[in-house]
C-alpha positions in Angstrom: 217.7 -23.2 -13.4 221.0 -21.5 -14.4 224.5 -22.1 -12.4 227.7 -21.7 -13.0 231.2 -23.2 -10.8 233.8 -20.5 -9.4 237.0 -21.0 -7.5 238.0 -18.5 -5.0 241.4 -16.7 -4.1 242.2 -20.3 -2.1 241.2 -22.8 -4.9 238.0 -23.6 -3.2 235.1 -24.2 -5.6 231.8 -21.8 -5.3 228.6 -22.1 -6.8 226.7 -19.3 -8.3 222.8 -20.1 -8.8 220.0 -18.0 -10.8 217.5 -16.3 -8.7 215.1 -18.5 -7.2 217.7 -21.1 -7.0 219.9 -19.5 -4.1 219.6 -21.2 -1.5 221.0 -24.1 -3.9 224.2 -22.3 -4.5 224.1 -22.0 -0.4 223.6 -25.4 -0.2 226.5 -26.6 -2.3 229.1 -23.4 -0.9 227.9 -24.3 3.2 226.6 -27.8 3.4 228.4 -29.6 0.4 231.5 -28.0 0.0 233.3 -30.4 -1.9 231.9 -33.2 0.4 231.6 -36.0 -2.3 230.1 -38.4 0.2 227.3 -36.4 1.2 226.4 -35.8 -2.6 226.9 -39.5 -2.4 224.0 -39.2 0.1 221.9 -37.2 -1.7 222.2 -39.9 -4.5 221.7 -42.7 -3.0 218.4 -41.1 -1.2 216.9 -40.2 -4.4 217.0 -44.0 -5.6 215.4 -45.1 -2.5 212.7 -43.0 -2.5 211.9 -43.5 -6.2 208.8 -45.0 -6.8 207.6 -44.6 -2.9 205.5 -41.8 -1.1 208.7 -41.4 1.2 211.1 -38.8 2.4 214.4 -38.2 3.1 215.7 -35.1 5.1 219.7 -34.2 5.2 219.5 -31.6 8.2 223.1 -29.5 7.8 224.8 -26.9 9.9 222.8 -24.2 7.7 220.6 -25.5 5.5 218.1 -28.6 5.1 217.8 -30.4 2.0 214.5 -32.4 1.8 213.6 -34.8 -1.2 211.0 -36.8 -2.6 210.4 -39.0 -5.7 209.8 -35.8 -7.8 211.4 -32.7 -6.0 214.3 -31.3 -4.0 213.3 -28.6 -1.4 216.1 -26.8 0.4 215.7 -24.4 3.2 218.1 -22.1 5.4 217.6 -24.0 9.3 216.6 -20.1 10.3 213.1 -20.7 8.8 212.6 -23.5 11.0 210.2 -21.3 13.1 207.1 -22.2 14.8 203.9 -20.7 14.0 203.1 -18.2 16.7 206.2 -16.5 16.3 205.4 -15.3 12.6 204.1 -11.9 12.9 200.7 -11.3 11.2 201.1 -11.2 7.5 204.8 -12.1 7.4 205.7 -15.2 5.2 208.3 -18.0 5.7 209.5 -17.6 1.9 213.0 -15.5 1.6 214.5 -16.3 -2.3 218.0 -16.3 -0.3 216.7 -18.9 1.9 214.5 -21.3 0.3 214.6 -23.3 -3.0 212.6 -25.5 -4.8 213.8 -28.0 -7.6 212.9 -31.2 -9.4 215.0 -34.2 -8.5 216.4 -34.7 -12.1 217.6 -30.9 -12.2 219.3 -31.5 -8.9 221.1 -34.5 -9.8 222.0 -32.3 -13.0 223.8 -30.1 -10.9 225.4 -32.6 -8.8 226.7 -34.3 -11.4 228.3 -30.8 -13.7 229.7 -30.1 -9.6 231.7 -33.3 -9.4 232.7 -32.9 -13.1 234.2 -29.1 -12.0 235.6 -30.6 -9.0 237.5 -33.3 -10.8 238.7 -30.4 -13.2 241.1 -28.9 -10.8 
């Protein structure tokens, strides 16, 4: 998984993710943006479901970031449909709107983020 840190025309950080990993980069730009509590979150989450079965569901404006003990899932809200509405041979996945990751890449990321944001 390949990323890299930009900062637009206002000084505003972006993420750039490799494909497959988009809806990462989404995450960071709609959800995160700059937010170091909710990366805080995202943190503290993955040590207390380390070692457990559990869950732990951060449910943003756009996206949805779901975690367990070994990956990170994150998924536009859009996809959040029901069954009978999928036409016949139509699929949830869209590489703009769904990512997977393991936990340890994620925190990765996290952690070069807060690095570029300290940078300014």
């Amino acid at each position: 998984m390949e990323y890299e840190f930009l900062r637009d025309i206002t000084g505003g950080v972006k993420v750039r993710m490799s494909m497959g990993h988009e809806a990462i980069g989404h995450w960071f730009n709609d959800e995160a943006n700059e937010n170091l509590t909710l990366l805080d979150e995202v943190e503290a989450a993955v040590a207390e479901v380390k070692g457990s079965i559990r869950q732990w569901q951060n449910v943003g404006r756009e996206y949805t970031l779901l975690l367990d003990e070994e990956e990170v899932m994150i998924r536009a809200n859009q996809l959040s449909i029901e069954g009978d509405e999928m036409e016949e041979g139509m699929s949830y996945y869209d590489e703009e709107s769904l990512s997977f990751c393991g936990v340890e890449d994620f925190l990765a990321v996290i952690a070069a983020y807060r690095r570029f944001l300290q940078g300014r």
